[in-house]
RONUTOR-161734 format. One record per residue (C-alpha): residue in three letters; x, y, z. Coordinates in pm, whole numbers. Layout:
<atoms>
<ALA; <X; Y; Z>>
...
</atoms>
This chain:
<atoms>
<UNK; <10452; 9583; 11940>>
<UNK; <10641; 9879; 11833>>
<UNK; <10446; 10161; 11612>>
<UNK; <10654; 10450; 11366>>
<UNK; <10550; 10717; 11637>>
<UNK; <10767; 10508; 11882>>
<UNK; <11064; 10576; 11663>>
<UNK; <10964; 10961; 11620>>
<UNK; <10785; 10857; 11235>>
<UNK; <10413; 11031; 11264>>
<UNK; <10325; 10980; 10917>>
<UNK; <10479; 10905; 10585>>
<UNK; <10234; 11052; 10272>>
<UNK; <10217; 10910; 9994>>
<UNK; <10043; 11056; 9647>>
<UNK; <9958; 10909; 9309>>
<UNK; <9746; 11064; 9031>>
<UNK; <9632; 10768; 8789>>
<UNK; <9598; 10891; 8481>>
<UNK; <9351; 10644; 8291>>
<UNK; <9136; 10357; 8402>>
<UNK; <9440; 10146; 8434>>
<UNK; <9589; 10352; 8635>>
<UNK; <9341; 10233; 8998>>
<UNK; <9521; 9851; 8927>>
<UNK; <9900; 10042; 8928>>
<UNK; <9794; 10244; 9217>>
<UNK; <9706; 9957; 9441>>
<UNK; <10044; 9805; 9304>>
<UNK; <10227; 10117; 9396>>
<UNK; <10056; 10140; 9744>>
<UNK; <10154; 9765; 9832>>
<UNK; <10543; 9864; 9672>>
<UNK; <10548; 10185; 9971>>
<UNK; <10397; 9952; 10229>>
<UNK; <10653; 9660; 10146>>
<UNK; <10936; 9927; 10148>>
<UNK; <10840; 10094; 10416>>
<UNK; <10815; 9778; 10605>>
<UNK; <11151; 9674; 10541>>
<UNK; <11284; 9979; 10662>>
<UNK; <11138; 9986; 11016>>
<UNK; <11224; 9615; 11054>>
<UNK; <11596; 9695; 10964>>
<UNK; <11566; 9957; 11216>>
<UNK; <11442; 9762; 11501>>
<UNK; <11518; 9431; 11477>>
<UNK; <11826; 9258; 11589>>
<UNK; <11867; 9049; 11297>>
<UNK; <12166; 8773; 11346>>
<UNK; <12458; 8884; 11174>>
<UNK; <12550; 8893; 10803>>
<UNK; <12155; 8884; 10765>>
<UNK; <11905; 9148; 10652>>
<UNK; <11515; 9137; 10629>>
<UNK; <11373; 9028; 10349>>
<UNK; <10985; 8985; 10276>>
<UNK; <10881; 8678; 10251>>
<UNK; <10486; 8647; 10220>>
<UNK; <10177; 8877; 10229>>
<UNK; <9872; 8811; 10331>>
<UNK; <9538; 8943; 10456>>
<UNK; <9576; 9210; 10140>>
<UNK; <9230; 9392; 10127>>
<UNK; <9146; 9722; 9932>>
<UNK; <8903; 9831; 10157>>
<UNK; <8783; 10156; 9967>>
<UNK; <8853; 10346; 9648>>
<UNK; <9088; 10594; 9624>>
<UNK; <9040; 10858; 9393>>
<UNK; <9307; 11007; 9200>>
<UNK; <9488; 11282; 9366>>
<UNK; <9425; 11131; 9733>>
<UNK; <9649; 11178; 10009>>
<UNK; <9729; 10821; 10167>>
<UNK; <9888; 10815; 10535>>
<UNK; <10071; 10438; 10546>>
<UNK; <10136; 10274; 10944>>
<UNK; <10382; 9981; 11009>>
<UNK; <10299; 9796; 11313>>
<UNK; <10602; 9573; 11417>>
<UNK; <10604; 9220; 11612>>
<UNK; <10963; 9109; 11601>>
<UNK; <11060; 8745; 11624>>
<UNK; <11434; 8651; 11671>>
<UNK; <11502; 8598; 11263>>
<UNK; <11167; 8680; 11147>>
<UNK; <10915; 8969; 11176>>
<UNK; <10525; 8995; 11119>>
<UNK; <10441; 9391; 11033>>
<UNK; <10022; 9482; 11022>>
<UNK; <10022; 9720; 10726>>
<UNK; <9771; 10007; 10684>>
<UNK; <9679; 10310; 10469>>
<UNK; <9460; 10568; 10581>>
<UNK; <9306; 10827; 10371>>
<UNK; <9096; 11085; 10568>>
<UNK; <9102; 10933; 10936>>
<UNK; <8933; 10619; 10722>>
<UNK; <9118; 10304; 10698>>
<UNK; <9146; 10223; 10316>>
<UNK; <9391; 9947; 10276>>
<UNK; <9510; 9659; 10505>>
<UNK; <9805; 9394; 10429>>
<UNK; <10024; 9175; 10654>>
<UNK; <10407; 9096; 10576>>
<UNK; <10614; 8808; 10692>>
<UNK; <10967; 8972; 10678>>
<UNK; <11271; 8710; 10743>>
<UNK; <11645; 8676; 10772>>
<UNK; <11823; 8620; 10447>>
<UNK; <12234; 8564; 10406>>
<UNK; <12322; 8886; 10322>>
<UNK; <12493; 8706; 9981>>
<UNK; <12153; 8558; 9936>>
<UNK; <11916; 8847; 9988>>
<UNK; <11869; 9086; 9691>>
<UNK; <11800; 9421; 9780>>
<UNK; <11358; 9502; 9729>>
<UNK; <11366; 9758; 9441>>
</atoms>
């Protein structure tokens, strides 16, 4: 297992103010979009993918909002890494407050680079 700290990455913030009712369903969506990105880049980092590959996500699972986040809240998000040789699991967390708020788990595999479009 490999963890951000082990590549000198102690936290990576992340802030959204909702700004109606709607706006708890776009911040979970926004959360999961940081996690997803953020995932990607540590597994692009530390991964010897084959060549003319690069990761791509290919399923989540074991999502669970696991407390509310008010608007304004700071959100710390963790990537832990278990590399495969042309796939990747990564445990996904957000923290808010030393309290874990949000879990997720991402499949990440190798995709023809040709094939692969870039997660935007």
């Amino acid at each position: 297992m490999l963890f951000l700290s082990d590549l000198g990455l102690d936290l990576v913030e992340f802030r959204i103010q909702p700004r109606d009712a709607h706006g708890i369903c776009r911040l979970e969506t926004l959360l999961l979009d940081a996690q997803i990105r953020l995932a990607l880049e540590v597994a692009a980092e530390v991964t010897h993918w084959p060549s003319g590959t690069r990761p791509a996500p290919s399923r989540m699972t074991h999502v669970k909002m696991r407390s509310f986040i008010p608007p304004g809240a700071t959100l710390v998000i963790d990537a832990e890494l278990a590399p495969r040789a042309t796939e990747a699991t990564l445990k996904l967390s957000a923290r808010m407050d030393d309290k874990t708020v949000a879990t997720a788990r991402l499949e990440v595999v190798a995709r023809k680079r040709e094939n692969a479009r870039a997660y935007q």
